[in-house]
C-alpha positions as semicolon CSV with decimal commas, in nm:
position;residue;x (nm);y (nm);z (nm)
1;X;2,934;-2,291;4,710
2;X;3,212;-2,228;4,399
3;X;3,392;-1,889;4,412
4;X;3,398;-1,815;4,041
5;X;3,618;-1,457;4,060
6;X;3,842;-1,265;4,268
7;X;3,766;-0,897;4,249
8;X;3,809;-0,578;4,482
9;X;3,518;-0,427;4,643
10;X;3,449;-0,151;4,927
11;X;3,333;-0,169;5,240
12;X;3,004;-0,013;5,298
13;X;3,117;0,145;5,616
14;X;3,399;0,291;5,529
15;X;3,441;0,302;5,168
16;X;3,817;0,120;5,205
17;X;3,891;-0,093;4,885
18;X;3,885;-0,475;5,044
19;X;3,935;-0,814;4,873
20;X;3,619;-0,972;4,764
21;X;3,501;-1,310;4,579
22;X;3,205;-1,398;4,385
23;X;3,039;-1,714;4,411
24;X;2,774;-1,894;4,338
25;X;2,490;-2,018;4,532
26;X;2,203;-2,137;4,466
27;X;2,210;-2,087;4,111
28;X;2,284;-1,703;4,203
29;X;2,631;-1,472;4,210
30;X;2,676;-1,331;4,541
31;X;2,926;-1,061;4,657
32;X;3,102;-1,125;4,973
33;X;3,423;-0,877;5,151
34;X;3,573;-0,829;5,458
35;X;3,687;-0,521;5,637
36;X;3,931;-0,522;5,897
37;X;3,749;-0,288;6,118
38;X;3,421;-0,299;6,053
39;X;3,377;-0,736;5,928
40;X;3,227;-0,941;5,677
41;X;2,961;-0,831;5,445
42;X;2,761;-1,047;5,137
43;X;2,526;-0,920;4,870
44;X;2,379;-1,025;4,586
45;X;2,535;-0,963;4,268
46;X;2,295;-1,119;4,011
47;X;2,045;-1,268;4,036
48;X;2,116;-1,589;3,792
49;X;2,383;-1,792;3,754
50;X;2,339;-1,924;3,412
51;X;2,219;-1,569;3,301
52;X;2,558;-1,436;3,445
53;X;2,771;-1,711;3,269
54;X;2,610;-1,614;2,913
55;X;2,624;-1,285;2,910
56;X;2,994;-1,290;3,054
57;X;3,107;-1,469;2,702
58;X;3,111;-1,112;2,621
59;X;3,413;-0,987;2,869
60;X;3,662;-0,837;2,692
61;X;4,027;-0,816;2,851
62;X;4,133;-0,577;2,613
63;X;4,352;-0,257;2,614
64;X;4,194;0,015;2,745
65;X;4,068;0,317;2,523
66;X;4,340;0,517;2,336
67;X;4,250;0,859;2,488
68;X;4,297;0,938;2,836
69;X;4,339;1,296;3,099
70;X;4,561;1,145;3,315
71;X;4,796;0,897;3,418
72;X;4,736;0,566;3,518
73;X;4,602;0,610;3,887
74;X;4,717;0,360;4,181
75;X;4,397;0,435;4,379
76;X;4,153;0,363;4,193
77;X;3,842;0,440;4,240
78;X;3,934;0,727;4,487
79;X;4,147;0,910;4,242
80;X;3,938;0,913;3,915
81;X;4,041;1,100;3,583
82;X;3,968;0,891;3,368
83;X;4,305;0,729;3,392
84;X;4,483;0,484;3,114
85;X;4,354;0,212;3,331
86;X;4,056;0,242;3,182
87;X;3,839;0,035;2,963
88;X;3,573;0,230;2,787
89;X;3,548;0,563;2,620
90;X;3,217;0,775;2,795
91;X;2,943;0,678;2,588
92;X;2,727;0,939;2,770
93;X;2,818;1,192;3,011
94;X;2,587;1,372;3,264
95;X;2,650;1,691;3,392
96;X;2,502;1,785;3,721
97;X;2,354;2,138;3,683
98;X;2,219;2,176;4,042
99;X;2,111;1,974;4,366
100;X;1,853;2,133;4,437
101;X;1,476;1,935;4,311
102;X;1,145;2,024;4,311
103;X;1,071;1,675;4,486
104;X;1,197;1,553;4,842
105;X;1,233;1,202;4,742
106;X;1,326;0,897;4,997
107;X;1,514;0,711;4,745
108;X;1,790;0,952;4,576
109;X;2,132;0,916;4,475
110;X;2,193;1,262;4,434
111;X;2,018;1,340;4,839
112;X;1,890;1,654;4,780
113;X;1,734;1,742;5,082
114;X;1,669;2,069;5,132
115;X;1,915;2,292;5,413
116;X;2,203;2,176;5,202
117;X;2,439;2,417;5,051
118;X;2,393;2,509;4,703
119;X;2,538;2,291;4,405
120;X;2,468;2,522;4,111
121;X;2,796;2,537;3,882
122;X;2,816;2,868;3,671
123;X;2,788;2,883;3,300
124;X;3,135;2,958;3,266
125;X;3,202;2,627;3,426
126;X;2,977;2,417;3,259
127;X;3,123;2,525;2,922
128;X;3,458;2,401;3,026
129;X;3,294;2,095;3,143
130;X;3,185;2,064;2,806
131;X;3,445;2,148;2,654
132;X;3,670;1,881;2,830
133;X;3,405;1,595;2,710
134;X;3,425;1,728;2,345
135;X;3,830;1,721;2,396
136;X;3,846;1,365;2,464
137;X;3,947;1,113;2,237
138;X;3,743;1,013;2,100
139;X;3,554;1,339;2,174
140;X;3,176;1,223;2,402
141;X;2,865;1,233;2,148
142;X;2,578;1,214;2,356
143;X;2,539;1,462;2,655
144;X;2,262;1,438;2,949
145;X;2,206;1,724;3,241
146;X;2,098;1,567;3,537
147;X;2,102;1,706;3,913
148;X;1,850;1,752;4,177
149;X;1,613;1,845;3,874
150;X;1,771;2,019;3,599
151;X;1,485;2,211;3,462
152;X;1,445;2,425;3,786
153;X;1,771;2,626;3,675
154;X;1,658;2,971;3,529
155;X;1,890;2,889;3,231
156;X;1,854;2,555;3,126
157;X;1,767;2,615;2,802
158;X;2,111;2,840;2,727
159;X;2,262;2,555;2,867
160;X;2,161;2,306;2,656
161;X;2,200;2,563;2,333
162;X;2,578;2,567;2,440
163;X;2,624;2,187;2,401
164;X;2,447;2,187;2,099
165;X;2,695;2,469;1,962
166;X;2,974;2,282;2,091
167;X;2,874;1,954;1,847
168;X;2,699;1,700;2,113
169;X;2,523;1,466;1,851
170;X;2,196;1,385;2,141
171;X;2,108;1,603;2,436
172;X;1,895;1,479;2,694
173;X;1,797;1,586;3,037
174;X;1,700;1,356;3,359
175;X;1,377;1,453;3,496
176;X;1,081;1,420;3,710
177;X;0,888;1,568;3,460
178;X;0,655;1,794;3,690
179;X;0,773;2,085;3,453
180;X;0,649;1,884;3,123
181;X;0,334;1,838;3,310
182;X;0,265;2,190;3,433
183;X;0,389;2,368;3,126
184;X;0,185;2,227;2,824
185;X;0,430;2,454;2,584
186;X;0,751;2,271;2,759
187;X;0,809;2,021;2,480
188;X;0,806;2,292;2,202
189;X;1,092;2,476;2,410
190;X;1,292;2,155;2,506
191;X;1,330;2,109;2,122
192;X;1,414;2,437;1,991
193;X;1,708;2,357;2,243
194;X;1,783;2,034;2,095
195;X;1,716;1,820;2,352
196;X;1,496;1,572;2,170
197;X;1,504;1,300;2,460
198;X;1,304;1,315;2,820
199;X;1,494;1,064;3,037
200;X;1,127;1,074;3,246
201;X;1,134;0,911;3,603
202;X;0,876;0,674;3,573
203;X;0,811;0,410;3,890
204;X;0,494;0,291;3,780
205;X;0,085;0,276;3,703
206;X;-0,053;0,327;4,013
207;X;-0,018;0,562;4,309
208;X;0,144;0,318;4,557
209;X;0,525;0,274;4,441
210;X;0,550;0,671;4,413
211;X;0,383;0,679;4,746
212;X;0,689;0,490;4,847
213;X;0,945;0,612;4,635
214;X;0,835;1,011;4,586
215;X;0,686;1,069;4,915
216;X;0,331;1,196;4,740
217;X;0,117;1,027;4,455
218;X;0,341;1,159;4,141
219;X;0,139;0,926;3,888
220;X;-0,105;1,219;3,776
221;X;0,249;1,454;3,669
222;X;0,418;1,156;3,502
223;X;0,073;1,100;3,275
224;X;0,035;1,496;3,237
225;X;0,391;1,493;3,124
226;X;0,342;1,206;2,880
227;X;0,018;1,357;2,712
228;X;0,200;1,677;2,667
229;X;0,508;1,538;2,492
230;X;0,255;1,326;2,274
231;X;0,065;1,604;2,182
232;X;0,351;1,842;2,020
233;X;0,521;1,473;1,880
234;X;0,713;1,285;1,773
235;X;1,007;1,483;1,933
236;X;1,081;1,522;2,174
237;X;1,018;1,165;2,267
238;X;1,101;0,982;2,629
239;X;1,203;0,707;2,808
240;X;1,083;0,642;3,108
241;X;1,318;0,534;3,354
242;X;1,179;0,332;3,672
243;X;1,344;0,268;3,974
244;X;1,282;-0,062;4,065
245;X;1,257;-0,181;4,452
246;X;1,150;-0,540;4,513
247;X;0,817;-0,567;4,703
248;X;0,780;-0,182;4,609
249;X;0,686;-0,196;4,209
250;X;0,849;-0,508;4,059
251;X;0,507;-0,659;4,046
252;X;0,408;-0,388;3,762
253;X;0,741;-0,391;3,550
254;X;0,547;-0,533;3,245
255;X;0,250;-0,265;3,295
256;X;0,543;0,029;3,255
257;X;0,607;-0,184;2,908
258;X;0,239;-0,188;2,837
259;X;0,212;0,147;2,899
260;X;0,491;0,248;2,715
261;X;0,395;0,054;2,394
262;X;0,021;0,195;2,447
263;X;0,222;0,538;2,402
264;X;0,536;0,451;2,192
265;X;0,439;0,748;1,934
266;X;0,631;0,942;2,169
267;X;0,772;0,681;2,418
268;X;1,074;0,523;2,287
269;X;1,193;0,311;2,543
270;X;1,211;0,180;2,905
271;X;1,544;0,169;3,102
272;X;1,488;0,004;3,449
273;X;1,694;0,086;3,710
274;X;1,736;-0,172;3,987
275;X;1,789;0,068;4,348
276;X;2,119;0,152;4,466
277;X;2,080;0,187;4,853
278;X;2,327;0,437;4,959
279;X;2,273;0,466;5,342
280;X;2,383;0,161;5,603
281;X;2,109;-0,089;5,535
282;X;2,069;-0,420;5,738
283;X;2,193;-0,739;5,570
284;X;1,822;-0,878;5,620
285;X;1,645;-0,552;5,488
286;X;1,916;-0,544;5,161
287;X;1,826;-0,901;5,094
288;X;1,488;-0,865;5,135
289;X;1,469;-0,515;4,873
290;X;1,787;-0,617;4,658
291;X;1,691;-0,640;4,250
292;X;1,917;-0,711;3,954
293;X;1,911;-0,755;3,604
294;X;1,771;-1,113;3,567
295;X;1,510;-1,080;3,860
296;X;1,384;-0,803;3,605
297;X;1,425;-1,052;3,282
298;X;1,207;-1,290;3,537
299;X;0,934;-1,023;3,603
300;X;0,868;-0,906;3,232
301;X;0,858;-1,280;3,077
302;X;0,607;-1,397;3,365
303;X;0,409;-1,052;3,379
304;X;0,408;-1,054;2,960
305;X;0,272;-1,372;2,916
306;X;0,637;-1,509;2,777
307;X;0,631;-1,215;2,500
308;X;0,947;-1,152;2,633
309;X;1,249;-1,400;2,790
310;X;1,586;-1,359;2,933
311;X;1,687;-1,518;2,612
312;X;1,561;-1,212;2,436
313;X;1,817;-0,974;2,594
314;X;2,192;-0,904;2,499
315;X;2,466;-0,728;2,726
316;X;2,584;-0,394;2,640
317;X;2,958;-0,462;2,502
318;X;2,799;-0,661;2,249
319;X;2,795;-0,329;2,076
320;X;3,182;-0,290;2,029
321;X;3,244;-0,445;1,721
322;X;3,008;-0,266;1,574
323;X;3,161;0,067;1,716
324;X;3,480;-0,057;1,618
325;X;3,391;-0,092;1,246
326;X;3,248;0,241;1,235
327;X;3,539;0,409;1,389
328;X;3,762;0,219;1,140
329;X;3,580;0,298;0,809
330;X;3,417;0,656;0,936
331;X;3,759;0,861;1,064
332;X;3,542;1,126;1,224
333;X;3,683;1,045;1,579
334;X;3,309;1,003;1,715
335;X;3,252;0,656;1,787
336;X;3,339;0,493;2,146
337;X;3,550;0,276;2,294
338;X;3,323;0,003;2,450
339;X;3,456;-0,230;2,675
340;X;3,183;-0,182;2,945
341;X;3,145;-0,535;3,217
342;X;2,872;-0,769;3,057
343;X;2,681;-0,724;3,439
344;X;2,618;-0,379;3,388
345;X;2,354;-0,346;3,152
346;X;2,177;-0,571;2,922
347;X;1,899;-0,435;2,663
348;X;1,652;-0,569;2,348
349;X;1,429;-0,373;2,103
350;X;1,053;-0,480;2,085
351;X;0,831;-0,433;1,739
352;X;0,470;-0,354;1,815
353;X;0,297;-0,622;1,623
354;X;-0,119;-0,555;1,742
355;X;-0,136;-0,576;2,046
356;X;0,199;-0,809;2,048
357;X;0,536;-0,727;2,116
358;X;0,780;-0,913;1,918
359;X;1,170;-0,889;2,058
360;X;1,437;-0,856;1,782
361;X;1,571;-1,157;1,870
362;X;1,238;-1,371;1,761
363;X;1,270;-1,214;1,413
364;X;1,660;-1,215;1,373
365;X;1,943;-1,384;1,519
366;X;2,085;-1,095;1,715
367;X;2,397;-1,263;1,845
368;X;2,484;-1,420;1,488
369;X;2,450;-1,057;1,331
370;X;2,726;-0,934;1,623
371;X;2,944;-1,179;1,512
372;X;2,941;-1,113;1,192
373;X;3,010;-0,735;1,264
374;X;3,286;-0,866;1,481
375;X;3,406;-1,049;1,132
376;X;3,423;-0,737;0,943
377;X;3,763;-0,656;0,956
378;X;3,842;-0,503;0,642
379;X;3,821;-0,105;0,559
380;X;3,685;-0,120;0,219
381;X;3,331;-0,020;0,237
382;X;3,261;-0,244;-0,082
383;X;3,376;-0,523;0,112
384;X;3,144;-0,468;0,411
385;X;2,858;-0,375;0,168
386;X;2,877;-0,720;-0,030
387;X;2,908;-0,919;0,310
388;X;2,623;-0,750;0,488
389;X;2,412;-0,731;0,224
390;X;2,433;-1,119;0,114
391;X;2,486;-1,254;0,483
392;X;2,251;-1,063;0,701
393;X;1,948;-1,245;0,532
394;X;2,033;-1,570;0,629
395;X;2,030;-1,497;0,959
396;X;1,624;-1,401;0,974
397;X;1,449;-1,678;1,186
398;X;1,214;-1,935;1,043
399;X;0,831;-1,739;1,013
400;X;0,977;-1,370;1,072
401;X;0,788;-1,287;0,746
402;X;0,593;-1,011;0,933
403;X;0,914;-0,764;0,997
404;X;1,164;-0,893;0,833
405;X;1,212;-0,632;0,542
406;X;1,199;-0,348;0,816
407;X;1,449;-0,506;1,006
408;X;1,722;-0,603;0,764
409;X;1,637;-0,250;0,629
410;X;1,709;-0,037;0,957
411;X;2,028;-0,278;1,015
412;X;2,153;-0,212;0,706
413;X;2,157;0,132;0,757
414;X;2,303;0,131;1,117
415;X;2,629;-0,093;0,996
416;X;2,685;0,065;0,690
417;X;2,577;0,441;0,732
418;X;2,655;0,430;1,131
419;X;2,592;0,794;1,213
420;X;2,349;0,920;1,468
421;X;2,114;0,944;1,248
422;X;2,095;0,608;1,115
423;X;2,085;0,496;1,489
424;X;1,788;0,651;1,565
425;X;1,609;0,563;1,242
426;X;1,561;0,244;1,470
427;X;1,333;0,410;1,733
428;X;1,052;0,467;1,475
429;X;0,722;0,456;1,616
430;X;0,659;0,051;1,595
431;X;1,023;-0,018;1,766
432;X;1,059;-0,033;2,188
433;X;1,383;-0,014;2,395
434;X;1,407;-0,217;2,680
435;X;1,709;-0,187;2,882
436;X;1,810;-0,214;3,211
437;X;2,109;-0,066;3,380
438;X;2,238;-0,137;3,753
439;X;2,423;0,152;3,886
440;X;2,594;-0,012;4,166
441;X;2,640;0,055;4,557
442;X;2,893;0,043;4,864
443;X;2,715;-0,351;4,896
444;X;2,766;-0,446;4,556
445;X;3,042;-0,261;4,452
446;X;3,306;-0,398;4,167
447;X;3,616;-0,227;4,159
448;X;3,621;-0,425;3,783
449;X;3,270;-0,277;3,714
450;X;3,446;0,051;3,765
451;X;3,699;0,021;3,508
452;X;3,455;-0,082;3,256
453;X;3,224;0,182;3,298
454;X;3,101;0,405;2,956
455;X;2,864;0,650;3,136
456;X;3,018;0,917;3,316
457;X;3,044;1,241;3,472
458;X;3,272;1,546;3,442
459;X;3,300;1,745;3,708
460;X;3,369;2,130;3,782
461;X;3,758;2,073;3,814
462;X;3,730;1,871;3,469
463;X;3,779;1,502;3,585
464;X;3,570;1,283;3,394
465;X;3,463;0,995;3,657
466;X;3,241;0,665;3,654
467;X;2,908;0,675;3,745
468;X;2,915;0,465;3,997
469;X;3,242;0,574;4,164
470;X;3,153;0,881;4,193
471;X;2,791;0,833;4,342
472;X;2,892;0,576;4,574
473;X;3,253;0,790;4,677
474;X;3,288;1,142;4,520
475;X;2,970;1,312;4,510
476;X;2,957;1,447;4,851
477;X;3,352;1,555;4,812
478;X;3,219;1,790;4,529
479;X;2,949;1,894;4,643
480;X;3,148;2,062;4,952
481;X;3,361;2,189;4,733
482;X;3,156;2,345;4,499
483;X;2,864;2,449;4,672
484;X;2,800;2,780;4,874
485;X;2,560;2,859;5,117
486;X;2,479;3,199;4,987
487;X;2,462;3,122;4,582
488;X;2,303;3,333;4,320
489;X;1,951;3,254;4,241
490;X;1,981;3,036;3,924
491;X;1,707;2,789;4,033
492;X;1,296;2,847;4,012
């Protein structure tokens, strides 16, 4: 049993920051903390060793981001800002509209059973909301309303018109998708809003996991929802988003793929979502449902026939040097500090070859082509174009005859043009996104996680906090601050 890192953690009980180690054991990472009052507690962390060690090659101990709202905090993560403490810029930033949801779901982050105040902030406070994200530096790009279910406010669609007034590059909205599926005319009026992606709650292909998860068989609205964004096309398109429960629906993690690549003319991508378990759980019963990023790398390459391997997947802050070229030659301000924690995220791109699905990594060398981003380092465009264009070649594997003009093509464009645009010129309709992203818990929680973290949200007094943080410790604060029990009517 080798402790490999000190970090801080909280106890589940009482949310107190307490020493913690990680170790290995075996050939996992486990969490384990004590708190004076309320004793010992061990989770797991993730779920391979040897996965963990590769993808942590990529830690940065950098300086954090230039831009911060306030000072460097000495109780962190109870007194969130963001501070100069931390690492990453927000990458994307949700915006809880309302907590109240058209489904009563067992598993929620956001608990929004019904009898509970009302969490709906005004329009006037939204726009300062957004205004604070666009004020940052550098100012957030890429925008997502989220709740409870964000379509059931009356004025959702003014909403998102306001953040596409006030610059946001991408606007998405979280959802269960029951309006896409009742509404056949939805999709038309999502995109004459500009919100061109469905972040679409998606648990799996048959009735049983939403049986456990939803409470009610939810497959026939996610497929309703599907066919009607396919049939108004290409945009706006989805992801479908799957929380993922082991023994609940981790035995049909490569049928979501399937599905999605049976549909990709309108489904771009697949972020799972291991479960955070926010209520006291028993160490047996967290064991026993407890997923991470690697058990899902194990799932896909067994239930895909070996299409797809842990091999084929990269952690997030491999992205940074290419952020931090574009923000070097581009000057607009727009591109992201990313220093997020290598165990928070990992992701690959699959091209539809038939009725195979080729990862990126079979037909180029993806961690060569990061390093030579990271080996840019001059400003003159020229420079960069001469490199790219002469060294990115080399770096196609043996017999990647198939795709290999399309992909030196679309990489091209991404490190030399590196706008928005050129991003998504990527998700074309033969190109997949699989990701996976583990929000974490009062079990698992990292206090260096934390400080890493790109996806946030900003709140009605204009703090701008982690994800995690503030689902694990500040979301009930604000919600008893902000809600009222006698609210005007903005939800249907």
């Amino acid at each position: 049993m080798d402790i490999i890192k000190i970090s801080e953690s909280l106890c589940p009980v009482c949310l107190k920051k307490v020493p913690a180690e990680l170790y290995e054991h075996e050939r996992k990472i486990f969490i384990r903390k004590k708190c004076s009052r309320h004793g010992e507690f061990e989770d797991i962390y993730y779920g391979d060793a040897d996965v963990y060690r590769k993808f942590m090659r990529n830690y940065d101990t950098g300086a954090a981001r230039d831009g911060h709202l306030v000072e460097k905090n000495k109780s962190c993560p109870y007194d969130c800002g963001l501070c100069e403490n931390h690492k990453s810029s927000t990458v994307l930033a949700n915006i809880d509209v309302t907590n109240a949801c058209n489904y009563e779901c067992p598993t929620c982050f956001a608990d929004t059973a019904k009898g509970r105040k009302v969490f709906n902030p005004s329009l006037a406070q939204i726009s300062e909301m957004m205004d604070t994200l666009r004020g940052q530096s550098p100012a957030c790009g890429v925008i997502q309303f989220s709740g409870g279910e964000p379509t059931i406010r009356k004025d959702f669609f003014k909403i998102a018109e306001m953040a596409r007034d006030k610059g946001f590059q991408h606007i998405q909205v979280a959802t269960n998708g029951r309006k896409l599926a009742r509404d056949p005319d939805y999709p038309k009026k999502l995109i004459a809003a500009d919100v061109t992606t469905v972040y679409l709650q998606f648990d799996g292909v048959t009735p049983e996991p939403y049986q456990a998860l939803r409470g009610f068989n939810a497959l026939p609205e996610k497929l309703k929802a599907v066919e009607n964004l396919k049939n108004h096309g290409p945009l706006p398109n989805a992801v479908l988003v799957p929380t993922v429960v082991k023994g609940i629906n981790d035995r049909q993690l490569g049928d979501i793929v399937k599905f999605a690549a049976a549909n990709i003319e309108v489904v771009r991508g697949v972020n799972f979502q291991p479960v955070s378990f926010t209520g006291r759980i028993s160490k047996e019963e967290l064991l026993k449902k407890r997923i991470t990023i690697p058990d899902i790398f194990s799932a896909l390459e067994e239930q895909l026939d070996g299409q797809i391997t842990a091999d084929d997947f990269l952690p997030i802050p491999v992205f940074a040097p290419l952020f931090d070229l574009l923000r070097r030659n581009d000057g607009t301000g727009e591109y992201p500090f990313l220093n997020t924690h290598p165990a928070c995220g990992a992701w690959t791109y699959l091209f539809k070859d038939g009725k195979k699905l080729v990862p990126l990594n079979r037909l180029i060398n993806t961690e060569a082509v990061f390093d030579l981003i990271a080996s840019l380092k001059s400003t003159s465009k020229g420079e960069v174009l001469t490199r790219v264009t002469t060294q990115l070649p080399r770096l196609i594997r043996a017999g990647a005859i198939t795709h290999s003009g399309k992909v030196l093509s679309l990489l091209k464009t991404v490190i030399l043009k590196g706008s928005y645009q050129a991003a998504s010129e990527f998700h074309d309709s033969s190109v997949l996104f699989i990701g996976s992203m583990h929000f974490m818990d009062p079990y698992n929680f990292d206090c260096e996680r934390s400080e890493r973290c790109c996806i946030h949200y900003v709140t009605p007094d204009l703090k701008v906090i982690p994800f995690c943080s503030y689902n694990t410790i500040h979301r009930e604060k604000y919600l008893e601050k902000y809600s009222r029990k006698n609210a005007e009517a903005v939800t249907v």
